[in-house]
C-alpha positions in Angstrom: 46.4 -2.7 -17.5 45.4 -5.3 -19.5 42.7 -7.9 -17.9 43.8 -11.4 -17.0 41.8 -14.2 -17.4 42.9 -16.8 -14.9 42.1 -20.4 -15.1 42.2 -22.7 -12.1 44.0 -25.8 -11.5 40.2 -27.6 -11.3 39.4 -25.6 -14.5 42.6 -27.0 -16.0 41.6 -30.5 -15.6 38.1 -29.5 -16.8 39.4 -28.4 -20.3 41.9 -31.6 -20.3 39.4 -33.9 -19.7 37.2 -32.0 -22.1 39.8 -32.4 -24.7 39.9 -36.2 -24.3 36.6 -36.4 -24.9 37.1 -34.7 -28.2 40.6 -37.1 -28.9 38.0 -40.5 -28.1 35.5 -39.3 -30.2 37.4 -38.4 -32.9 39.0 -42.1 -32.3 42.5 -40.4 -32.7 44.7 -42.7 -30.0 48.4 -41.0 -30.0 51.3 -42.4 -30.4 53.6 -40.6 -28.9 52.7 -36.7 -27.4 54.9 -33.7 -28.3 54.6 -31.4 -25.4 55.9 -28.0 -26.7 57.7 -26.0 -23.5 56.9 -24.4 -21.5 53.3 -24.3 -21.3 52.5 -27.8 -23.3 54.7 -29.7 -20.7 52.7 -30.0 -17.6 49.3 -30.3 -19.7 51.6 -33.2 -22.1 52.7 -35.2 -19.5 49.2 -35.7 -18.1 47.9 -36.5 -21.6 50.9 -39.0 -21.7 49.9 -40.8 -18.6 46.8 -40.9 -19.3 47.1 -42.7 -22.6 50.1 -44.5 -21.4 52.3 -43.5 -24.5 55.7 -41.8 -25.2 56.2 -38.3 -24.4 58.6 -35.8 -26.0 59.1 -32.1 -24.4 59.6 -29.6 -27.3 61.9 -26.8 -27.1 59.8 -24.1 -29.3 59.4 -20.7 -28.2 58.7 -17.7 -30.5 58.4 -15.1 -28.2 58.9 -16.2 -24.5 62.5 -17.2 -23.9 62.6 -17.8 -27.5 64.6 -21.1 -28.3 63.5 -23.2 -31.5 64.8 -26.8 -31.8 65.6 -28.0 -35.5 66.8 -30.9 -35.8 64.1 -33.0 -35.9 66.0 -36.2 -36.7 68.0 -35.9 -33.0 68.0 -39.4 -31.7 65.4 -38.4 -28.7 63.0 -37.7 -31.7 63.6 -41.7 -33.7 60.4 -42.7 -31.6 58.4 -40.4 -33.8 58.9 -42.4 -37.3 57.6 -45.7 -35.1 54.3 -43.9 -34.8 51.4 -42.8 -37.3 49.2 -40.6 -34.5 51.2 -37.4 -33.0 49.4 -35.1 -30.6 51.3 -31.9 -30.1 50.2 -29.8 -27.5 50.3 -26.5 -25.8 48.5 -24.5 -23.1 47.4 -21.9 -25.5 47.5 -21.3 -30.0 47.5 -17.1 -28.7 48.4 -16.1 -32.7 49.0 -19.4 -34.1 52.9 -19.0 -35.1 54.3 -21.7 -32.6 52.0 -24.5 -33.9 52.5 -23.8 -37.7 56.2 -24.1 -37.0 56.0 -27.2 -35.5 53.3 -28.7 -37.9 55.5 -27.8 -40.4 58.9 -28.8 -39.3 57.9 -32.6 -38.1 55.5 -32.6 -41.6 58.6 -32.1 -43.5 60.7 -34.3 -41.1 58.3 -37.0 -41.3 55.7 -37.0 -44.2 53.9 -40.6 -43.5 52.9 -39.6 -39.6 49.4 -38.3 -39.4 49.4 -34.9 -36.5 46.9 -33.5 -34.6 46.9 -30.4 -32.5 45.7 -28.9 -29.0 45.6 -26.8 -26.6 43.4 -25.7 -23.8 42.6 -22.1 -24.8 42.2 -21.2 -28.9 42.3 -17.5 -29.7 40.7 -16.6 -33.0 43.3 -16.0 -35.4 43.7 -16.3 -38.8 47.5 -18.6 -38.5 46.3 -22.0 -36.9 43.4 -23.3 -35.5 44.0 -26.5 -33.1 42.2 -29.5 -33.7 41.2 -29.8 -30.2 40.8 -27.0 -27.7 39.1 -26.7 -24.0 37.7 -22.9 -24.6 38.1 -20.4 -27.6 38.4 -16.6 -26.7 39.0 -13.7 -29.0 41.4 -11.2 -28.0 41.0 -8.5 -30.5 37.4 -8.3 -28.9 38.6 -8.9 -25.6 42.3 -8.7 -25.1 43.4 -10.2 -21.9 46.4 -12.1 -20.5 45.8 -15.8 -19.8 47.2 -17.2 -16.8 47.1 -20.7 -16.5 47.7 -22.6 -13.0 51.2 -23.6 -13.8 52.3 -19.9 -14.0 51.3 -18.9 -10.8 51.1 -21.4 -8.3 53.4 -20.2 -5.8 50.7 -17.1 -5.5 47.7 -19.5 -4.1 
């Protein structure tokens, strides 16, 4: 059975806030916040009030549910070419695939915005490393199954 490594509602808010800290002083204020579903939703949307700035949910899934959106130029998506500063974020970069997809795709869709990454837990990997992260684990050292309070909550 492979270990689980749970992270609490209160921890959840810990690593957000954490993550602003590291968004401030990086002085990188977002434009508009690309929350990458499922996990990057709820973590987005709080990131989106918080700044008080547009919010897009993603569809990009490579392995749960897997769904990848490609038209990057869909009107829902215009609001991106009116900002330099996109955040995209998810609730974990596990191997990294997700996030260099996405990078790449709204890179090539949009060459002049400038795109930052994060997430609240960063495996080590060799694909993508976020540019902001709550905690990093290492799953080849310690493989475990992250459960974030979103997942579960019915369970409490």
């Amino acid at each position: 059975m492979t270990e689980k490594l749970v992270i609490s509602y209160k921890e959840q808010l810990r690593l957000q806030n954490d993550i602003i800290r590291q968004i401030t002083k990086d002085h990188f204020l977002p434009g508009v916040i690309i929350g990458v579903s499922r996990g990057g939703l709820p973590i987005g949307v709080m990131l989106s009030h918080y700044y008080d700035t547009p919010f897009i949910p993603f569809k990009g899934s490579l392995r749960d549910h897997p769904n990848w959106e490609t038209d990057w130029k869909l009107p829902s998506h215009w609001q991106l070419m009116w900002h330099k500063n996109i955040i995209i974020v998810d609730d974990i970069c596990d191997e990294g695939d997700t996030f260099k997809k996405i990078y790449n795709d709204i890179s090539k869709a949009y060459p002049k915005v400038k795109i930052k990454t994060c997430a609240l837990v960063q495996n080590v990997n060799k694909v993508f490393t976020v540019d902001y992260y709550g905690i990093t684990i290492n799953k080849k050292e310690n493989p475990c199954w992250v459960v974030f309070p979103f997942e579960d909550w019915w369970r409490d």
